[in-house]
C-alpha positions as CSV (number, residue, x, y, z in Angstrom):
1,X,82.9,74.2,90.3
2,X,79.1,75.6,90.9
3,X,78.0,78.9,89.7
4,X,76.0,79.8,92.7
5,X,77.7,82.9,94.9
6,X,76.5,82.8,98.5
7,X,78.2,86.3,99.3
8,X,76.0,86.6,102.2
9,X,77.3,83.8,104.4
10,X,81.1,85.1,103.9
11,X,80.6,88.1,104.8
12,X,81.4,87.3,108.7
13,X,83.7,84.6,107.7
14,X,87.0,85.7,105.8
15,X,88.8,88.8,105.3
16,X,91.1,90.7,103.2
17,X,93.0,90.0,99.8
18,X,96.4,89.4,97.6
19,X,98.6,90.2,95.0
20,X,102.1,90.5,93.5
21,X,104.7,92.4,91.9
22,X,105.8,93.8,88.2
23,X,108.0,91.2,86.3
24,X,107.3,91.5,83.0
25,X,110.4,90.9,81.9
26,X,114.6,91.2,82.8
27,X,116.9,88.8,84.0
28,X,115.5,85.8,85.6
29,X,119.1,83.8,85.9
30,X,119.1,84.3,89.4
31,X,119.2,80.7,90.7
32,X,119.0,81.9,94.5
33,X,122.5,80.4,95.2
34,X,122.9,83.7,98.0
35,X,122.5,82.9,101.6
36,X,119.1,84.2,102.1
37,X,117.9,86.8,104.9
38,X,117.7,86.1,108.3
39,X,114.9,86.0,110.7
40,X,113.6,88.8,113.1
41,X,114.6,87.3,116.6
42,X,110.6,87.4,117.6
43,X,108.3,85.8,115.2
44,X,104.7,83.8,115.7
45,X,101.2,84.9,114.4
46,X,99.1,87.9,115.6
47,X,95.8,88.8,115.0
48,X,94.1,91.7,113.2
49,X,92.7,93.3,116.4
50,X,91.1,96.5,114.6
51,X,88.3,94.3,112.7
52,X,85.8,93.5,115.4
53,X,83.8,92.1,112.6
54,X,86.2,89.1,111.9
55,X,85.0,85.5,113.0
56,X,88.1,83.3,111.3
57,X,91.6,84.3,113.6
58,X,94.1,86.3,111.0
59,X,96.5,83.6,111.3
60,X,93.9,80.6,110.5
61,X,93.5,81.6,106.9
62,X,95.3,79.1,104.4
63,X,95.9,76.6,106.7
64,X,93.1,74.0,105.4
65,X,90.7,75.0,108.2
66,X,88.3,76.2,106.1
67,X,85.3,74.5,105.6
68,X,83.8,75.4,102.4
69,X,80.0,75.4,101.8
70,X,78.1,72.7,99.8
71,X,77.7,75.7,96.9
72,X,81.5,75.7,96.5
73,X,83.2,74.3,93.7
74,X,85.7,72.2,93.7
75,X,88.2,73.4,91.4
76,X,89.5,77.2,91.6
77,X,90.8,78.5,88.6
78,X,93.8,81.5,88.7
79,X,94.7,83.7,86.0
80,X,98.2,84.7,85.9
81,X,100.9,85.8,83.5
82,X,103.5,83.9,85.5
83,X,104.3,81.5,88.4
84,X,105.5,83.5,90.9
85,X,102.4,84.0,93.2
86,X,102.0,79.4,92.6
87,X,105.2,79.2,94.0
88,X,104.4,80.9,97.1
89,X,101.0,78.9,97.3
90,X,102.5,76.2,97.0
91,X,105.2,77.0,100.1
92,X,103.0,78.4,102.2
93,X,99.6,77.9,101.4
94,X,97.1,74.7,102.4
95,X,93.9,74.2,100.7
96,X,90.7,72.0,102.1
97,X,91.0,68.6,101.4
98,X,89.0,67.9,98.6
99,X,89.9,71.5,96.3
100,X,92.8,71.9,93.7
101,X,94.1,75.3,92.0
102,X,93.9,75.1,87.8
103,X,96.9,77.9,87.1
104,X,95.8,79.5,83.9
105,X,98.7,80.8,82.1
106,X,99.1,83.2,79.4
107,X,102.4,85.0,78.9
108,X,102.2,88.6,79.0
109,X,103.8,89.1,75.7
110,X,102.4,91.9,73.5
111,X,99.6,91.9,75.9
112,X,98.9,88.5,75.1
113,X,97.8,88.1,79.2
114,X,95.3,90.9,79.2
115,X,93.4,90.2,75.8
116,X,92.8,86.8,77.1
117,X,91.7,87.2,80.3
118,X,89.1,90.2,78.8
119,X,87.7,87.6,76.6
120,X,87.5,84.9,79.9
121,X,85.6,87.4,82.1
122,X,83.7,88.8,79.7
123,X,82.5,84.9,79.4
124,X,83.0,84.2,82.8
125,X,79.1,84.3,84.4
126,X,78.1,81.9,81.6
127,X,80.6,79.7,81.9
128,X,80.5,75.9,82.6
129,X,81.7,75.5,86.4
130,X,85.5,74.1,85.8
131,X,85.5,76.6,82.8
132,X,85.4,80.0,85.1
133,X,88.0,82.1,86.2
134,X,87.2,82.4,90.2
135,X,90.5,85.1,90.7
136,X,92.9,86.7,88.4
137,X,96.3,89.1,88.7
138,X,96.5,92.5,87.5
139,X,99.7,94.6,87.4
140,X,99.8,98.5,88.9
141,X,100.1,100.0,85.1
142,X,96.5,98.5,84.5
143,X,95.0,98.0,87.6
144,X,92.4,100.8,87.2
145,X,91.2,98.5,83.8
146,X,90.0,95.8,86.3
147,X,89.3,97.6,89.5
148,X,86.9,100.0,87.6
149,X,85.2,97.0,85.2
150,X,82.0,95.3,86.6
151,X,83.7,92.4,86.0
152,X,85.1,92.1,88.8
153,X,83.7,91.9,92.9
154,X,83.0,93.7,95.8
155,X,85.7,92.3,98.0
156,X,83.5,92.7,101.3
157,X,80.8,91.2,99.6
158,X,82.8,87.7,99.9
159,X,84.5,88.9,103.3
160,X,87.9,90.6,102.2
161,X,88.1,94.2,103.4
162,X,90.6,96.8,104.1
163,X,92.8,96.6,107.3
164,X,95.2,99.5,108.9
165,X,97.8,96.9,108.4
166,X,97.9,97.4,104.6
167,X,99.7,100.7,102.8
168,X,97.1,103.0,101.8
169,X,98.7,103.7,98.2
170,X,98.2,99.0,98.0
171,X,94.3,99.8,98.9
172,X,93.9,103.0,96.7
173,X,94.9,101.2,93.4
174,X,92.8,98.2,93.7
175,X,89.5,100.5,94.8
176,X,86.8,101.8,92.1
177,X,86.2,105.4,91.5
178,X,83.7,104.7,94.5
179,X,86.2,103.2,97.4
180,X,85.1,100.0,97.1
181,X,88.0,98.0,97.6
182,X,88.8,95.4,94.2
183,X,91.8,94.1,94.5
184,X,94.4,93.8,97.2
185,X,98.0,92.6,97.4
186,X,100.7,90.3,99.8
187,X,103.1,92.8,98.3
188,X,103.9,96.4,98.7
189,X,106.3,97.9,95.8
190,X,108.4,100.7,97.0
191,X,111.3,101.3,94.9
192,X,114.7,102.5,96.4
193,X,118.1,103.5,94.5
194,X,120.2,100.3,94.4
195,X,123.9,101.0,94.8
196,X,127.5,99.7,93.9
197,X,129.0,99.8,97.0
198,X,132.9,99.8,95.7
199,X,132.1,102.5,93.1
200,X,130.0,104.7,95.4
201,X,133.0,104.4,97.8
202,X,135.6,106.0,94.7
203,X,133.0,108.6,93.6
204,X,131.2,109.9,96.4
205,X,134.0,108.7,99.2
206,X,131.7,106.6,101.4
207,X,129.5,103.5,101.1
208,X,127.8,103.9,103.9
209,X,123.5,104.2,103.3
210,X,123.3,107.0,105.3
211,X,125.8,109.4,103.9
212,X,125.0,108.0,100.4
213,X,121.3,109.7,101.1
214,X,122.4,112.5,102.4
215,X,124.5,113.0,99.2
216,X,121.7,111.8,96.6
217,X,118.6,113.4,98.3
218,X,118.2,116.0,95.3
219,X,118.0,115.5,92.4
220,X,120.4,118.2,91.7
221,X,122.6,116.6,93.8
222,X,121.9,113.1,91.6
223,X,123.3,115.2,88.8
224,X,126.2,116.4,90.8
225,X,127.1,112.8,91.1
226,X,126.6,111.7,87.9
227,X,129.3,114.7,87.0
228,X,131.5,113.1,89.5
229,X,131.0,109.8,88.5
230,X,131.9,110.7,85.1
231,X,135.3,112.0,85.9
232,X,136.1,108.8,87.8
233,X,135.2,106.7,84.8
234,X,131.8,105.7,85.7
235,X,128.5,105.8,84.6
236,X,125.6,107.9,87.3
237,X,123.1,105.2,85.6
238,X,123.6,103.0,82.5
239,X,120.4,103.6,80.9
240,X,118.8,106.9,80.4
241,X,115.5,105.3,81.3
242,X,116.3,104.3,84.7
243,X,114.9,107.5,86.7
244,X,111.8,107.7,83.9
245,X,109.9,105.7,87.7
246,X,110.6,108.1,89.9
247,X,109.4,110.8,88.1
248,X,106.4,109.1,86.6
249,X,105.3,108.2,90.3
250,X,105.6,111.9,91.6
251,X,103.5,113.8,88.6
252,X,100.9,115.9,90.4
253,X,99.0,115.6,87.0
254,X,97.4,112.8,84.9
255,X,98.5,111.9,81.1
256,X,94.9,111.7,80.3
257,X,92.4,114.4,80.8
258,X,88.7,113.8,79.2
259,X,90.4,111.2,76.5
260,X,92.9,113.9,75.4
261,X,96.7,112.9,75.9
262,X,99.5,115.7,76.6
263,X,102.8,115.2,78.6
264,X,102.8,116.2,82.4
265,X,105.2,118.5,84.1
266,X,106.8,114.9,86.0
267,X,107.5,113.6,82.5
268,X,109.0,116.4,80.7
269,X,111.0,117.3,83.8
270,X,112.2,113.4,83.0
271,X,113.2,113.9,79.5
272,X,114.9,117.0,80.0
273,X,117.0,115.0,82.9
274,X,117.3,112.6,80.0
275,X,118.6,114.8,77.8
276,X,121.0,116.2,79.5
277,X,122.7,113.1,80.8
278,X,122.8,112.0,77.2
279,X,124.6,114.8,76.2
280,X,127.2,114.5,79.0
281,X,127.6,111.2,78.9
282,X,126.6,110.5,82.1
283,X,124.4,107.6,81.2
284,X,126.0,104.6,78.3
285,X,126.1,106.0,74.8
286,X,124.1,103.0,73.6
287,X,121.2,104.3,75.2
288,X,119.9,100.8,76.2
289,X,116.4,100.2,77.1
290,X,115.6,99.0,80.4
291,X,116.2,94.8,80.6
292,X,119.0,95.3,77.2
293,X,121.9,93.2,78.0
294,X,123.7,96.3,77.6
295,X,122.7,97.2,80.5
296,X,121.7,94.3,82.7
297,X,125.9,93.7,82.2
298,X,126.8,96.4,84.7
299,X,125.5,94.1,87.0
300,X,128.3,91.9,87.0
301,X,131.5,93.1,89.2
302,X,133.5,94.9,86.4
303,X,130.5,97.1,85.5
304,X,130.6,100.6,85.5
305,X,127.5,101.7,86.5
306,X,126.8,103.3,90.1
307,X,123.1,103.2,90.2
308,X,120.0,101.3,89.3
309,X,116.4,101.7,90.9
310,X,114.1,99.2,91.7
311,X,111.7,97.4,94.7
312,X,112.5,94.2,96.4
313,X,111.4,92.4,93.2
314,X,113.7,94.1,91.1
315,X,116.7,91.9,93.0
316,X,114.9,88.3,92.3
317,X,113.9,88.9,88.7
318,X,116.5,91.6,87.1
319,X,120.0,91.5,89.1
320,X,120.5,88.1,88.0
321,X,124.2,88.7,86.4
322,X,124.9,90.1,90.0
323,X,124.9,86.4,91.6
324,X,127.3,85.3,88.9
325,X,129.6,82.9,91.0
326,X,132.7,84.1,88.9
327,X,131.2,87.0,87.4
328,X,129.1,88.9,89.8
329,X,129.2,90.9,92.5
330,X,126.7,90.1,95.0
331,X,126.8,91.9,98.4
332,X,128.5,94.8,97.1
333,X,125.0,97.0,96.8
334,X,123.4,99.1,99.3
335,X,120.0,100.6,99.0
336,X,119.1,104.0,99.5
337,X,115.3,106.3,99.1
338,X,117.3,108.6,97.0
339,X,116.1,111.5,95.4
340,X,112.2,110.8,95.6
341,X,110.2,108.3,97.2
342,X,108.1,106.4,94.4
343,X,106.7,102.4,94.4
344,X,107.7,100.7,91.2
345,X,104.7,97.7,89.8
346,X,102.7,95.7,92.5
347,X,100.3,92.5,91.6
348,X,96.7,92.7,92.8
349,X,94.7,89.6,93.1
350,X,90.9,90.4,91.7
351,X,87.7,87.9,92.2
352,X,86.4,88.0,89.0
353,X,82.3,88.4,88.9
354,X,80.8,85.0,88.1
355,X,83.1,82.9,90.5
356,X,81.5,79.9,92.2
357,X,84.3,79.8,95.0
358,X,84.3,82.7,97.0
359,X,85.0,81.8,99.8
360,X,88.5,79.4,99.3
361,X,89.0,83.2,96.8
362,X,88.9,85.0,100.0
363,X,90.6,82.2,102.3
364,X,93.6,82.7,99.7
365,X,93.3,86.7,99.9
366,X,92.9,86.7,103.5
367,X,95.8,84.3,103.7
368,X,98.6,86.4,102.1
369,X,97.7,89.7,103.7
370,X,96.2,88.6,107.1
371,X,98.1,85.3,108.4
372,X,101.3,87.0,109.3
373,X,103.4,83.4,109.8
374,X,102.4,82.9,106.1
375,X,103.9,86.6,105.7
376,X,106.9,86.6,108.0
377,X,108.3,83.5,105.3
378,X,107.3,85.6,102.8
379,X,109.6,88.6,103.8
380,X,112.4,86.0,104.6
381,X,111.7,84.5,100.7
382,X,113.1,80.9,101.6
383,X,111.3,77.4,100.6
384,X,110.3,78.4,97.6
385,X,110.8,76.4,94.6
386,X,110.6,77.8,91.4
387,X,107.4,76.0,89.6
388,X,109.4,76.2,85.7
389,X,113.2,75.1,87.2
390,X,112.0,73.1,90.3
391,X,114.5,74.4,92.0
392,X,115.0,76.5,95.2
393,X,115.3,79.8,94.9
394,X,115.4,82.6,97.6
395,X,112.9,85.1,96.9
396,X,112.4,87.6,99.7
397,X,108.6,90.0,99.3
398,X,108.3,93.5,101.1
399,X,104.8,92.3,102.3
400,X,101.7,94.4,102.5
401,X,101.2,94.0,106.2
402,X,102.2,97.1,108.1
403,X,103.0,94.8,111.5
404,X,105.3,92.5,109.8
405,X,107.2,94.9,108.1
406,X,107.7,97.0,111.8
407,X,108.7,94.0,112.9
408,X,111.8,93.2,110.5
409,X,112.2,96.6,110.2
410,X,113.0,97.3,113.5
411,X,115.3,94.0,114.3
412,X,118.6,94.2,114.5
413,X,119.2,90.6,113.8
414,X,117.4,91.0,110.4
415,X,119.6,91.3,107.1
416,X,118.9,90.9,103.5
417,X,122.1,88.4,102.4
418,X,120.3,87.8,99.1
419,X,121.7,90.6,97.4
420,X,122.9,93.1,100.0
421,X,125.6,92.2,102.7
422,X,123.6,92.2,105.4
423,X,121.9,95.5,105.4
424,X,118.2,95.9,106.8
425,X,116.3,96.7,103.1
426,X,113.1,96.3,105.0
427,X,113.9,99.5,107.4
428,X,114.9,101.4,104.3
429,X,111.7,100.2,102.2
430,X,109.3,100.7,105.0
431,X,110.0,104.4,105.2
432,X,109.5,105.3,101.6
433,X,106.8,103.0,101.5
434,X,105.0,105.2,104.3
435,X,105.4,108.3,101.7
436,X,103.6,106.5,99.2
437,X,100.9,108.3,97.4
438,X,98.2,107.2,94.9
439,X,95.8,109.4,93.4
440,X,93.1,107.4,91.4
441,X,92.6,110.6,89.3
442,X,96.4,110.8,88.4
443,X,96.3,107.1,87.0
444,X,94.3,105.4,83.9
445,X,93.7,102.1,82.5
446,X,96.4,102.7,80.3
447,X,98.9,103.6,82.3
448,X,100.7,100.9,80.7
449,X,101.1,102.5,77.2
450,X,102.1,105.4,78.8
451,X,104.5,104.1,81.3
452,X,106.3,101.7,78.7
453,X,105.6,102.5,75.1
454,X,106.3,106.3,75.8
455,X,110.2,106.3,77.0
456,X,110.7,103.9,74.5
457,X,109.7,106.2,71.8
458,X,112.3,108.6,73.9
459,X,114.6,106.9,74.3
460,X,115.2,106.5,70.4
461,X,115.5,110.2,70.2
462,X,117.8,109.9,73.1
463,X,119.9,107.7,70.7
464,X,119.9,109.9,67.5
465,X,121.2,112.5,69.9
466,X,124.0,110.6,71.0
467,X,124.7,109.5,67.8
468,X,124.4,105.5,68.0
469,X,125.4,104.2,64.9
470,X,122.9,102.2,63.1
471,X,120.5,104.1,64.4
472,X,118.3,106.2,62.0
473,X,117.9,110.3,63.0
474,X,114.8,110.3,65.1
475,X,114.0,113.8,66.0
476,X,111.7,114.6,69.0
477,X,109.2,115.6,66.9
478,X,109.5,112.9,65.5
479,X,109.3,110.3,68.7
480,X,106.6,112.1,69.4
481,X,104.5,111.5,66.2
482,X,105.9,107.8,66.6
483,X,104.6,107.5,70.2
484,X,101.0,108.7,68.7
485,X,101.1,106.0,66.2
486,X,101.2,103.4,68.6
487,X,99.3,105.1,70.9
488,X,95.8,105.4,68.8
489,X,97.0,101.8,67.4
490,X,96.2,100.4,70.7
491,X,94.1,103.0,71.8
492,X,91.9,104.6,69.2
493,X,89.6,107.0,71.3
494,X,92.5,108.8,72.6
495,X,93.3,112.7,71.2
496,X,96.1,114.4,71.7
């Protein structure tokens, strides 16, 4: 690779950017053994038509076409956490001859991932050529850390801008506090209540999506049901932590204001939920934390659990036990908006500054939002192998690309088989993703301590008050004083 950046040529050459979705951890058993989801009736590529500017067609990106200046390097190195985004390289994306991908992996374990990609950009314009990071992923809960960092570029300096066809909230969190646009996603993340079909049909009297929302679009009415569900011997969710998203997503106020922490309206609204289906036992009186097996076994087909919430990626990486062949349950789920519309993680691919290949950087980013052959495979999830098993495995995206998604969305020949039996997930995703919001004012760079290490510190007073045993008494006060621990632990200049 070369250090030299020759932002000036891209500029009329390539357009638009990349990213991914929240996996940092759950099931991952899910070997793709379901029957996949079928294809709109039309398909074919179509052109961004809104960007006069444009001089490379939308669906010519990542097909090898390029041709790459002599200042490009020949090596382009990726930071990621995982392999998910490789695999769908791999599938569907072609380089120039001559140019190879170096995947730099670092797990994102204790945020193992984020302290060493800080010290690689922070080294990055100094670097020797094959030694730079040319683009890197960043996850919703600390996109703000990289979007508002000068270490990272002015996508329409290297010819990757903003198109009508993404979802305003994808193009809000990857901007600066400016509006210049940082990072950009293949993905949209909207997150939708996932349902058991069979006990739906015994609690509420009918499985079908449209009477399910009608019945589950309060969330008075969500604690009518998990009353209900109660009675019948079920469970409204398994963990008390399982709505903490929806709420979280709606606060009209941020956690942080001038470095001084306090709790918004949105997340004691939460805990009070919490509380009280703790109390009634509405929710598992192990009060399991999000990816506990505990929980994760109400997956399989004699679970007793009615709902869980999640995106599209939330059926590839956590409902693994659901594809059990003699244990799961796969096709008996529906998916609903329910209560709130809210989006749930999201991967933004960033150029980091000191890149020498901007322009295969943007060919890539232009690829996966812009080349919408590249994207309609992408929404179907087939041909994908898994770069750690080798194997095949069905991964369906809810793609940032407001044409494709209008597309499935509105074909009746289109069904998610994955996971649902057949229903249109896309139709259902599409409009909540529409009533997406995101308010850069409402979110910080560590929304990740907030969005993770606080619920947990809840959810151990949760326990206490349902008396798990082995559990020491944690009061609230005393959660509280826990969460502020680890709170100036990682982040020191915060009061509260």
């Amino acid at each position: 690779m070369k250090k030299k950046i020759l932002a000036a040529v891209l500029a009329s050459a390539l357009l638009l950017s990349v990213a991914g979705c929240d996996q940092n951890t759950g099931n991952t058993d899910n070997t793709g053994t379901g029957t996949g989801t079928n294809a709109p009736s039309t398909s074919g590529n179509s052109t961004q038509g809104s960007d006069p500017a444009q001089s490379t067609p939308a669906g010519n990106y990542g097909t090898g076409e390029l041709k790459p200046s002599d200042s490009e390097g020949k090596k382009i190195r990726i930071a990621c956490w995982n392999y998910e985004f490789k695999s769908f390289v791999d599938a569907f994306y072609k380089l120039p001859d001559g140019y190879e991908i170096e995947w730099v992996q670092t797990k994102n374990d204790e945020g193992a991932y984020q302290k060493k990609l800080d010290e690689q950009l922070a080294a990055n314009e100094s670097a020797s050529a094959d030694e730079k990071i040319d683009m890197f992923l960043a996850e919703a809960d600390y996109i703000q850390k990289y979007s508002f960092s000068d270490n990272t570029i002015d996508l329409s300096t290297i010819g990757v801008d903003k198109a009508d066809t993404m979802y305003d909230y994808v193009v809000n969190a990857g901007s600066d506090q400016s509006g210049k646009l940082k990072g950009v996603s293949w993905q949209a993340t909207p997150s939708c209540v996932i349902i058991r079909k069979s006990i739906a049909k015994d609690v509420l009297g009918t499985d079908n999506p449209d009477e399910l929302q009608s019945k589950l679009d309060t969330w008075e009415k969500f604690a009518d049901a998990a009353k209900a569900a109660k009675e019948k011997g079920y469970y409204i969710t398994p963990s008390a932590l399982e709505t903490y998203r929806t709420f979280a997503n709606n606060a009209t106020t941020s956690y942080l204001t001038d470095d001084k922490f306090a709790p918004t309206e949105a997340f004691n609204t939460w805990l009070k939920q919490a509380e009280d289906f703790t109390k009634n036992g509405y929710v598992l009186n192990t009060l399991p934390e999000l990816w506990d097996d505990a929980k994760t076994d109400h997956m399989y087909k004699d679970g007793k659990a009615m709902c869980f919430f999640g995106p599209s990626w939330y059926f590839n990486f956590s409902m693994g036990k659901a594809y059990d062949p003699e244990k799961g349950c796969k096709g008996d789920w529906v998916v609903i908006q329910g209560p709130q519309a809210h989006f749930w993680g999201g991967t933004w691919m960033m150029a980091a500054k000191g890149t020498d290949n901007p322009e295969i950087v943007a060919d890539i980013m232009n690829a996966f939002t812009k080349n919408e052959d590249i994207l309609e495979k992408l929404v179907i999830g087939k041909g994908i192998i898994d770069p750690d098993t080798q194997k095949e495995k069905d991964n369906p995206q809810f793609v940032n690309n407001k044409n494709v998604i209008k597309k499935f969305a509105e074909d009746s020949s289109y069904g998610n088989n994955v996971i649902l039996d057949g229903q249109n997930d896309i139709a259902v995703m599409s409009k909540i993703a529409d009533g997406i919001k995101w308010d850069g004012a409402l979110h910080t760079r560590y929304d990740q301590t907030f969005n993770e290490t606080l619920p947990q510190c809840m959810n151990e007073y949760l326990k206490s008050l349902a008396g798990v045993e082995g559990v020491p008494g944690v009061t609230l006060d005393k959660a509280w004083s826990n969460f502020y621990d680890k709170l100036e632990a990682v982040n020191p200049d915060i009061t509260h």
